[in-house]
C-alpha positions as CSV (number, residue, x, y, z in Angstrom):
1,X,-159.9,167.7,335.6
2,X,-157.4,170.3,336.7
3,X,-158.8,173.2,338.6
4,X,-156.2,175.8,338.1
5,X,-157.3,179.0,336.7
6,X,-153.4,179.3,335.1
7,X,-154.3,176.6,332.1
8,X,-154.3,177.4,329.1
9,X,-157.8,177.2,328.0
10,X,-157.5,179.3,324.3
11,X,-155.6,175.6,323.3
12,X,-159.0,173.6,324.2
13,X,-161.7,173.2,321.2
14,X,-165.6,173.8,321.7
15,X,-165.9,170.7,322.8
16,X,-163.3,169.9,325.3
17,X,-164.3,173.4,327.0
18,X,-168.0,172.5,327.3
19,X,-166.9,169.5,329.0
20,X,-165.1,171.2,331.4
21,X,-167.6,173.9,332.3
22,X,-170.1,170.3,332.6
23,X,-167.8,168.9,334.7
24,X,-166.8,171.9,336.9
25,X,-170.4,172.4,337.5
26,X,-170.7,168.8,338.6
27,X,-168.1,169.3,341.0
28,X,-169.7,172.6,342.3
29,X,-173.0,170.7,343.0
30,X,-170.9,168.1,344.5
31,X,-168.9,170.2,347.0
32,X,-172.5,171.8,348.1
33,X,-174.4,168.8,348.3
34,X,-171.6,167.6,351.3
35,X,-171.7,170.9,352.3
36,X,-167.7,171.2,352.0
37,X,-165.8,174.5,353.4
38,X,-167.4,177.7,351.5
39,X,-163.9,178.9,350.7
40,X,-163.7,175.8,348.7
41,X,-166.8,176.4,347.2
42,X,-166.1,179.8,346.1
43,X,-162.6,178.6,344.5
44,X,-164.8,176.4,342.6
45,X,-167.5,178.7,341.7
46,X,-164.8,181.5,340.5
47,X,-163.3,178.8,338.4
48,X,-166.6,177.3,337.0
49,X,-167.9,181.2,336.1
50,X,-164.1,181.2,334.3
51,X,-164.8,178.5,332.8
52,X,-168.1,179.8,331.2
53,X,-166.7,183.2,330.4
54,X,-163.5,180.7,328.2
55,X,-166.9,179.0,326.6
56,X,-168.7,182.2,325.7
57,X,-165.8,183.5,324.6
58,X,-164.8,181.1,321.8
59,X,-167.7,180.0,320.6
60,X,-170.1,183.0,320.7
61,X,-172.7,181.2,322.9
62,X,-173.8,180.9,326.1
63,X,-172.9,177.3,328.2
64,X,-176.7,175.0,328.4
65,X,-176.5,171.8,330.1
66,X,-176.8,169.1,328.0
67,X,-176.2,171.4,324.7
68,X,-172.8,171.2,323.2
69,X,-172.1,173.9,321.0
70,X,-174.1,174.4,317.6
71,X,-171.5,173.8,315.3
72,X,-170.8,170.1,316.7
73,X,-174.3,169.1,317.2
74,X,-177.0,168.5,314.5
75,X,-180.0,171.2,314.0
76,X,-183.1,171.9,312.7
77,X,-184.6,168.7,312.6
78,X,-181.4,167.2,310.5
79,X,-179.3,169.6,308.6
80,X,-175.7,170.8,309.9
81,X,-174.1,174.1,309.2
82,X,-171.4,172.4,306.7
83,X,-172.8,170.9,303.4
84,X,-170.3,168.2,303.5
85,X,-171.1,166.9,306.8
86,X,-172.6,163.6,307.3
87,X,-176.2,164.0,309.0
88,X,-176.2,161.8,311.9
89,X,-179.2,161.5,314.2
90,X,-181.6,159.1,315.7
91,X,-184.2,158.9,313.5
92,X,-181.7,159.8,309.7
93,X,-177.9,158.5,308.6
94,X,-176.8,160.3,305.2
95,X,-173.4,160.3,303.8
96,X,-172.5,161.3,300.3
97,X,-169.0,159.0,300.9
98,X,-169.6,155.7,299.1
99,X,-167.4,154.6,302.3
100,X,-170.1,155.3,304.4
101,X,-169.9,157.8,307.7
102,X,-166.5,159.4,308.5
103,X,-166.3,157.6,311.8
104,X,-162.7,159.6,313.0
105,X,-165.0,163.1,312.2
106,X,-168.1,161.6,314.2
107,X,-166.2,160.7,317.3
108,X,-164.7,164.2,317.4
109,X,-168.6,165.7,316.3
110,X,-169.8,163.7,319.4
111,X,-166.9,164.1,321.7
112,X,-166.2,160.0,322.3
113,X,-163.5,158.1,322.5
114,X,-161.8,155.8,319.9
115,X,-161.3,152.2,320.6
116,X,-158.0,151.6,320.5
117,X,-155.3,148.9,320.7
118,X,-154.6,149.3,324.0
119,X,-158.4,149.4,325.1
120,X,-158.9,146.2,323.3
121,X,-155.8,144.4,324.9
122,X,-157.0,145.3,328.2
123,X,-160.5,143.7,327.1
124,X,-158.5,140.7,326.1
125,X,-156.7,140.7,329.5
126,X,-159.9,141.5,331.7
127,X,-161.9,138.5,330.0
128,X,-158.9,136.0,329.4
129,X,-159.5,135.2,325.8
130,X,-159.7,136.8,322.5
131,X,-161.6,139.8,322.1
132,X,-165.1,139.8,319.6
133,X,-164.1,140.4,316.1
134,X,-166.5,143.3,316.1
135,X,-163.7,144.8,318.6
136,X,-160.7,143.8,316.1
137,X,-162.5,144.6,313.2
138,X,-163.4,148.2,314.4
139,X,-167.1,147.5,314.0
140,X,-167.3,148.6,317.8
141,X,-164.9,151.5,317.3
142,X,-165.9,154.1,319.7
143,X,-166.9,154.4,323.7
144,X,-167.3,156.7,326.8
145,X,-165.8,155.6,330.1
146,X,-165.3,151.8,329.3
147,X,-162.0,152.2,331.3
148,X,-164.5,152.4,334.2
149,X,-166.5,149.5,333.5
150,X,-163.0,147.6,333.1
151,X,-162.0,148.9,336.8
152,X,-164.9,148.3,338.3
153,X,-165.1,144.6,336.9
154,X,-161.1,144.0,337.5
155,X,-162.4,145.7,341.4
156,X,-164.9,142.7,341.5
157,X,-168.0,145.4,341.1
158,X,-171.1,144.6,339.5
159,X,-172.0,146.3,336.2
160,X,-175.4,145.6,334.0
161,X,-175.8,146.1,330.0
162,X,-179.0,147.7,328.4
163,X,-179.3,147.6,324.9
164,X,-182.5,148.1,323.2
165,X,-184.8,147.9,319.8
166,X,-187.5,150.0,318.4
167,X,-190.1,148.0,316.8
168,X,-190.9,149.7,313.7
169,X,-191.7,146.5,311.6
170,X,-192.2,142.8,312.4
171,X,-189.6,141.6,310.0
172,X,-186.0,142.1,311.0
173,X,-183.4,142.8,308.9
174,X,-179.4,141.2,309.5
175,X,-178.0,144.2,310.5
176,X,-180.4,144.7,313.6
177,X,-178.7,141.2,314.5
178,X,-175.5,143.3,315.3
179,X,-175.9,144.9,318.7
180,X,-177.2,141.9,320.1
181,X,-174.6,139.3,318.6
182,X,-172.4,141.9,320.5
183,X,-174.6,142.3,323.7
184,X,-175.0,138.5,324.1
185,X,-170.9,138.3,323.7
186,X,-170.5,140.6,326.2
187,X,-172.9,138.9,328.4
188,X,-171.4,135.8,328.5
189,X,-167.4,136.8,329.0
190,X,-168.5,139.5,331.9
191,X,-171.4,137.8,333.2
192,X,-174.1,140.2,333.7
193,X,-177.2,141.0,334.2
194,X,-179.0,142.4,330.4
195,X,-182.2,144.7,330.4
196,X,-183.5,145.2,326.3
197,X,-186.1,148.0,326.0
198,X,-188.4,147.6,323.5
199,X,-189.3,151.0,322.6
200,X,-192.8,150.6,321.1
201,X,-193.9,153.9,322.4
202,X,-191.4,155.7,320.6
203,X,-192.8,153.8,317.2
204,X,-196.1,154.7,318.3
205,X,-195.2,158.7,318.5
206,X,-192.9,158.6,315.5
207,X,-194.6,156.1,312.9
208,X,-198.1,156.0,311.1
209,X,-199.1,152.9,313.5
210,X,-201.7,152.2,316.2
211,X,-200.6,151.4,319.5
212,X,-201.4,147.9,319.3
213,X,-199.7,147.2,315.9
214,X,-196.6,148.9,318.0
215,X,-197.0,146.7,320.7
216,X,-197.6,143.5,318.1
217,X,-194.4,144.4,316.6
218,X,-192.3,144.5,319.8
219,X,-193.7,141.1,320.8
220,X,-192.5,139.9,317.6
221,X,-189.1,141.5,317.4
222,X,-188.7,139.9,321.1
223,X,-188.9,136.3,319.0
224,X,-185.8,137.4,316.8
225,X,-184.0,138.8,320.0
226,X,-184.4,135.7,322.2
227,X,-183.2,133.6,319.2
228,X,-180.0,135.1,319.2
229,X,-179.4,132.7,322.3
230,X,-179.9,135.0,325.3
231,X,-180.1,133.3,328.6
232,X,-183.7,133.6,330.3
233,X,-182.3,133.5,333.6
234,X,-180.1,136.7,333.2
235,X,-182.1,138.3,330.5
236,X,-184.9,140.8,331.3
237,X,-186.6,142.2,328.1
238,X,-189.7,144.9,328.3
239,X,-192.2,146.5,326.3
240,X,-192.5,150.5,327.2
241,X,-195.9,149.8,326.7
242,X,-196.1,147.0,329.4
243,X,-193.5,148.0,331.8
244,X,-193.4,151.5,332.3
245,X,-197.6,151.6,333.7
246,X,-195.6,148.6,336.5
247,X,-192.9,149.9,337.6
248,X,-192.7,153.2,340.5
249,X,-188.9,153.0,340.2
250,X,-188.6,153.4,335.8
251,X,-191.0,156.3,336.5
252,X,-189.8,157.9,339.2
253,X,-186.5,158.1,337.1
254,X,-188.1,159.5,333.7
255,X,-189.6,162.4,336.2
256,X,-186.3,163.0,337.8
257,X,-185.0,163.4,334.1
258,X,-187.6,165.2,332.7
259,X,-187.1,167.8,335.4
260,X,-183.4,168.4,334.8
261,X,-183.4,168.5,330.6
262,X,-185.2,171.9,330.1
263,X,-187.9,172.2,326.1
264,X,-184.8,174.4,324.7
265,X,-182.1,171.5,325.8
266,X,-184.3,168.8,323.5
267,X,-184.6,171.1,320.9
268,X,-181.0,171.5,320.7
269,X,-180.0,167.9,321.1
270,X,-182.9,166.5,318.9
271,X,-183.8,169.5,316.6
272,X,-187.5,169.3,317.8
273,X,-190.0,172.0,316.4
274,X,-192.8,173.5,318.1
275,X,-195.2,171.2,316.0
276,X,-193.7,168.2,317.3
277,X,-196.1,166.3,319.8
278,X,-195.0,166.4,323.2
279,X,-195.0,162.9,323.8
280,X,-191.9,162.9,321.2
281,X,-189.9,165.7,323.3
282,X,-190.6,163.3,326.4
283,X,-189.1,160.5,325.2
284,X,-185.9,160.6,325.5
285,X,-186.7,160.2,329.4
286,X,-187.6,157.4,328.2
287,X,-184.6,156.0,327.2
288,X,-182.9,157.1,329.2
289,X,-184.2,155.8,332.8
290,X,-182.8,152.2,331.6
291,X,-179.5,153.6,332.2
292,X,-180.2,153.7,336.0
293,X,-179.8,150.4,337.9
294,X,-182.9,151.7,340.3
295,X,-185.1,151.2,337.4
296,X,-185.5,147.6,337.9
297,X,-185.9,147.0,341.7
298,X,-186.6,143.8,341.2
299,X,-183.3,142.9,339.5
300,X,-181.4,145.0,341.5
301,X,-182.7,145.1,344.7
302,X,-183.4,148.5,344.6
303,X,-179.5,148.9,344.3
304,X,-178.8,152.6,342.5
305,X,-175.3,152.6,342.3
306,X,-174.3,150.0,339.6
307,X,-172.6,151.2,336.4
308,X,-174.7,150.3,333.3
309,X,-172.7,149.8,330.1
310,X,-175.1,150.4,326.7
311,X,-173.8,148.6,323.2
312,X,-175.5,150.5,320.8
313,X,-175.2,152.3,317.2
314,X,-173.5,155.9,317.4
315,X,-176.9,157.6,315.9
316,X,-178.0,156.6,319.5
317,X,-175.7,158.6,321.5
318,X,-177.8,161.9,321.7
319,X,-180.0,160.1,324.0
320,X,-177.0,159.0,326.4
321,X,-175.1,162.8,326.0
322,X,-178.5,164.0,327.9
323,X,-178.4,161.3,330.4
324,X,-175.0,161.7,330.8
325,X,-175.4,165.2,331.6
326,X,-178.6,164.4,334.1
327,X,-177.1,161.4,335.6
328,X,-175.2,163.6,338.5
329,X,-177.9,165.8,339.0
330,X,-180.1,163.1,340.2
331,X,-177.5,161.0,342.1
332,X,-177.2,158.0,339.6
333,X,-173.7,157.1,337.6
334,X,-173.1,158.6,334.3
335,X,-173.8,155.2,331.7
336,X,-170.5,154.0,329.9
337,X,-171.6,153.5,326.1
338,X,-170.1,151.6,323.2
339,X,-170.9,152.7,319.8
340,X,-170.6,150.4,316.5
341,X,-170.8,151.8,313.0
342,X,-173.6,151.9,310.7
343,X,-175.1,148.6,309.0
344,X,-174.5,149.2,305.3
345,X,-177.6,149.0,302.7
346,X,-177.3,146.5,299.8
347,X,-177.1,149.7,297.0
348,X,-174.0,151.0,299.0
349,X,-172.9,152.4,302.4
350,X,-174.3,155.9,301.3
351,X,-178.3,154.8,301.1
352,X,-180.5,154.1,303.6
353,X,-182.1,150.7,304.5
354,X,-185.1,151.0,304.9
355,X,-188.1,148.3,305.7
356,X,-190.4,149.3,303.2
357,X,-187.7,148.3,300.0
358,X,-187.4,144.7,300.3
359,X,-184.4,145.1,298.1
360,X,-182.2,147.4,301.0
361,X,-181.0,144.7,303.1
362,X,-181.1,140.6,303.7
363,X,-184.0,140.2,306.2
364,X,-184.4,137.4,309.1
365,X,-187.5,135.9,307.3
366,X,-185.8,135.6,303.4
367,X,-185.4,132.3,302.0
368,X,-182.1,131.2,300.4
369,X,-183.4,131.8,296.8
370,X,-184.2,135.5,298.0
371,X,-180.9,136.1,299.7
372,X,-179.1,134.6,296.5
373,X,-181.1,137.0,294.0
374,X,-180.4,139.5,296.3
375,X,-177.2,139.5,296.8
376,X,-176.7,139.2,293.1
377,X,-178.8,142.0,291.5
378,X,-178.7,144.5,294.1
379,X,-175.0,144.3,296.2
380,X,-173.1,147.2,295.4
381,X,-169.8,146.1,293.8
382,X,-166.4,147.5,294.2
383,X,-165.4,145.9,291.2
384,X,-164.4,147.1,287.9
385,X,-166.6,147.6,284.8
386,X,-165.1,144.7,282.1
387,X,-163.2,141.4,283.5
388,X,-160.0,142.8,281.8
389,X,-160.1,146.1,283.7
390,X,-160.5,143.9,287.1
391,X,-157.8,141.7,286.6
392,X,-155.5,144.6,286.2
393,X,-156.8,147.3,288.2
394,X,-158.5,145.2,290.8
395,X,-161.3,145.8,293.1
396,X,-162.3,148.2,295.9
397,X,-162.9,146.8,299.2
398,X,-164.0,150.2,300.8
399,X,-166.8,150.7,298.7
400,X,-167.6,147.3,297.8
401,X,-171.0,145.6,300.1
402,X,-170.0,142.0,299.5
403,X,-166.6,143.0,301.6
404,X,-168.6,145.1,303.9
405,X,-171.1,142.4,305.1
406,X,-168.1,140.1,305.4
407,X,-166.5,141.8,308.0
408,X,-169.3,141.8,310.0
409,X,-170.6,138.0,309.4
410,X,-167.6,136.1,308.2
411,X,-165.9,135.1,311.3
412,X,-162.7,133.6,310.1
413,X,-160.2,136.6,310.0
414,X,-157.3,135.5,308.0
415,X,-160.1,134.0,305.2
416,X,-161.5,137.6,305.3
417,X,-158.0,139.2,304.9
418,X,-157.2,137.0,301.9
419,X,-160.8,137.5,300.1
420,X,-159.7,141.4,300.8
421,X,-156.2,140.7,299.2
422,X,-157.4,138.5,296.3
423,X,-160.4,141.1,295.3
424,X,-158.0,144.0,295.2
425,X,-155.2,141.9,292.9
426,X,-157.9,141.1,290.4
427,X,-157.3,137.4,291.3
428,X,-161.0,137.1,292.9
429,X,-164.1,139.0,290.3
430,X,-166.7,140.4,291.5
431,X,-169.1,137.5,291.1
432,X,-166.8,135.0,293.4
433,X,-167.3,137.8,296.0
434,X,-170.6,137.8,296.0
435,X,-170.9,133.6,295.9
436,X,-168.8,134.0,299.1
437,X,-171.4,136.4,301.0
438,X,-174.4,134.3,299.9
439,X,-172.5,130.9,301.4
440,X,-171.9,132.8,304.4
441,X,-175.3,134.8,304.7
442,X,-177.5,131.6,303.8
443,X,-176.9,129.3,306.6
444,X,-176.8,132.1,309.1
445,X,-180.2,132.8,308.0
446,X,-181.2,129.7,308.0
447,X,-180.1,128.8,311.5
448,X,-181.4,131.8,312.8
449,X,-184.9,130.8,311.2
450,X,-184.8,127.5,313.1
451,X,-183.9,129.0,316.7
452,X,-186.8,131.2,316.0
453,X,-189.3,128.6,315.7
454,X,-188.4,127.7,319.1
455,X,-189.2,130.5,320.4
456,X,-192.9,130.4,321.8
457,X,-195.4,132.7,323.1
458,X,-194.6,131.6,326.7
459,X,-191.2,131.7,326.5
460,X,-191.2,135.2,325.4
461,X,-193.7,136.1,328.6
462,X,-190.8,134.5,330.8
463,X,-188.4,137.2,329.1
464,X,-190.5,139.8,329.5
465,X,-192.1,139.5,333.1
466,X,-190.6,141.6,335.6
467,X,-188.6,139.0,337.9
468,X,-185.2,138.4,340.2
469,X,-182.3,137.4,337.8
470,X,-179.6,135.0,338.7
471,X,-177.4,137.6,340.3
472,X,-177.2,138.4,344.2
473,X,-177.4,142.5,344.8
């Protein structure tokens, strides 16, 4: 960031000036904490208070750590100051764009980076072979500071992924499958250490569930997670429930974050009330500590330096803005994040999926009938409304679910292109489509049904007890 007072900081949006006031001030603590020349820490100082006056300035409000400004974040519990905006948090995903989310707006909303070309094709170069099709496809479309994690890799530095699940139901659904069909890919090509959190605490706080069920739920999604083919000996995976009450390092980092992220911080990151219970405006502590390599001493060797890269949905990015923002304050690196789009429900990209309506999405446990009838009755179709209309009009692959759920399962990318071409002629109706997605969803299914029964009781105790991975630190 350039220091001089002579920029022209009216040209900068809300956004880009919070970040520099957060970044200024970093460098303030910075300068102090190795006790640099104090004319060098006034310059500093003058230019961070500058900075702050620029911020108050244009957008009315006064600079909070961790709290971009109102009219880019979400508030009150869910609801945004423009009626058209897509409401984007943690716990709700609404659009009224049968689409789905306007990604470009979000990444501007959130203050990310896109995943471009030239991001990719260093991915490609850094790993030697060709990049996921989550990456080509723009399923995986947005990131903060993956440049890092590709120098310190190309530097021959270590790095870990984190990733994680909240157990709010035993069955699984396909589009929880994402993240870690991604995490494992990235596993393999980098070769890395993985920590999954299972936050069955936060399910426990949130949902209408006794601890117990919470924890029985965690142990259960652990099943589907190992059967996506993670590697035991590089794979640590813990329950909140189990791990935090063992580990003096995870806590000491929740308390370290707790202390910087002040109850008016949460509220304006997470649109907490004051009836919320305060184990919910702790949480994201929680979630955060993962992000610190010092969390699992036992991994790490009590290592705190090692950048942590999180795959994860964008709706999960609150969360790692806050840790972010602490990360400096308490001497760890800020985590490098990338974000994938939202998993479409059957009725269209603009519902929910939710676990209680069977019908919202193709679960881990359906049979082939049930994914068949599914698919059938309940896909939303981009097609026309009479045959005749179809074949002359032709179909609409960004609204239609069929094409959606190909892009993320069907890996074959010129077969996907000419099933996109061929729907939007006329040449392929609706009903082909959909026989298409059901050939392709069925034996995925099926195959992931069958590594599941693999996976026993003690082979998910040797994922999830705390233990030395096979990497040197």
């Amino acid at each position: 960031m350039a220091d001089s007072p002579n920029c022209d900081l009216k040209s900068l949006s809300p956004l880009q000036l919070f970040e520099r006031v957060t970044e200024q001030g970093e460098k303030v603590r910075a300068l102090k904490a190795g006790k640099a020349p104090k004319d060098e820490i006034d310059a500093a100082v003058r230019m961070l208070l500058s900075l702050k006056l620029s911020y108050k300035t244009t957008t009315g409000q006064d600079y909070q750590a961790g709290l971009p400004p109102k009219d880019l974040v979400l508030i009150n519990n869910g609801t945004t100051k423009e009626e058209d905006e897509d409401l984007v948090d943690p716990w709700n995903v609404q659009t009224s764009n049968a689409k789905g989310v306007d990604y470009d707006k979000l990444i501007v909303r959130f203050g990310s980076s896109k995943i471009d070309t030239d991001l990719i094709n260093r991915i490609e170069r850094a790993i030697g072979q060709k990049p996921h099709h989550f990456l080509r496809r723009g399923i995986f479309f947005s990131h903060r500071d993956m440049d890092q994690v590709l120098d310190a890799y190309e530097n021959k530095k270590p790095f870990y992924l984190y990733t994680g699940r909240g157990p709010s139901s035993q069955a699984m659904h396909v589009g929880h499958l994402i993240p870690f069909m991604f995490t494992k890919w990235l596993q393999e090509v980098f070769d890395v250490p993985l920590v999954i959190q299972l936050t069955d605490d936060e399910k426990y706080l949130w949902k209408d569930m006794t601890v117990e069920k919470a924890y029985e739920y965690a142990k259960e999604n652990a099943k589907d997670i190992i059967a996506c083919g993670f590697d035991v000996n590089k794979t640590f995976i813990f329950s909140d429930l189990d791990y935090l009450g063992t580990s003096a390092g995870f806590y000491k980092n929740i308390v370290k974050v707790q202390k910087h992220v002040t109850f008016n911080q949460v509220k304006g990151i997470f649109g907490f009330t004051d009836s919320d219970c305060i184990g919910k405006i702790s949480f994201p502590a929680i979630q955060a500590a993962p992000s610190f390599s010092s969390s699992f001493p036992q991994i790490f060797n009590g290592k705190e330096n090692i950048q942590c890269l999180i795959p994860c949905a964008i709706d999960q990015d609150p969360y790692f803005r806050m840790t972010r923002d602490v990360a400096p304050r308490i001497g760890q690196p800020k985590p490098a994040l990338l974000h994938s789009v939202f998993f479409p429900a059957l009725q269209g990209a603009q519902t929910k999926m939710s676990a209680s309506d069977p019908n919202s999405s193709i679960f881990l446990t359906d049979t082939a009938k049930q994914i068949k009838t599914k698919i059938n009755k309940h896909a939303f179709s981009g097609g026309r409304d009479t045959i005749e209309e179809h074949r002359k009009y032709g179909g609409n692959c960004d609204v239609d679910v069929s094409i959606m759920y190909l892009t993320f399962f069907l890996e074959d990318d010129d077969r996907l292109e000419q099933l996109k071409q061929a729907y939007t002629s006329g040449e392929l109706l609706t009903g082909e489509l959909k026989k298409v997605l059901i050939e392709t969803m069925q034996p995925l299914v099926a195959a992931h049904q069958e590594r599941r029964k693999q996976v026993t009781d003690e082979i998910v105790k040797q994922f999830m007890t705390p233990r030395k991975l096979a990497f040197e630190f």
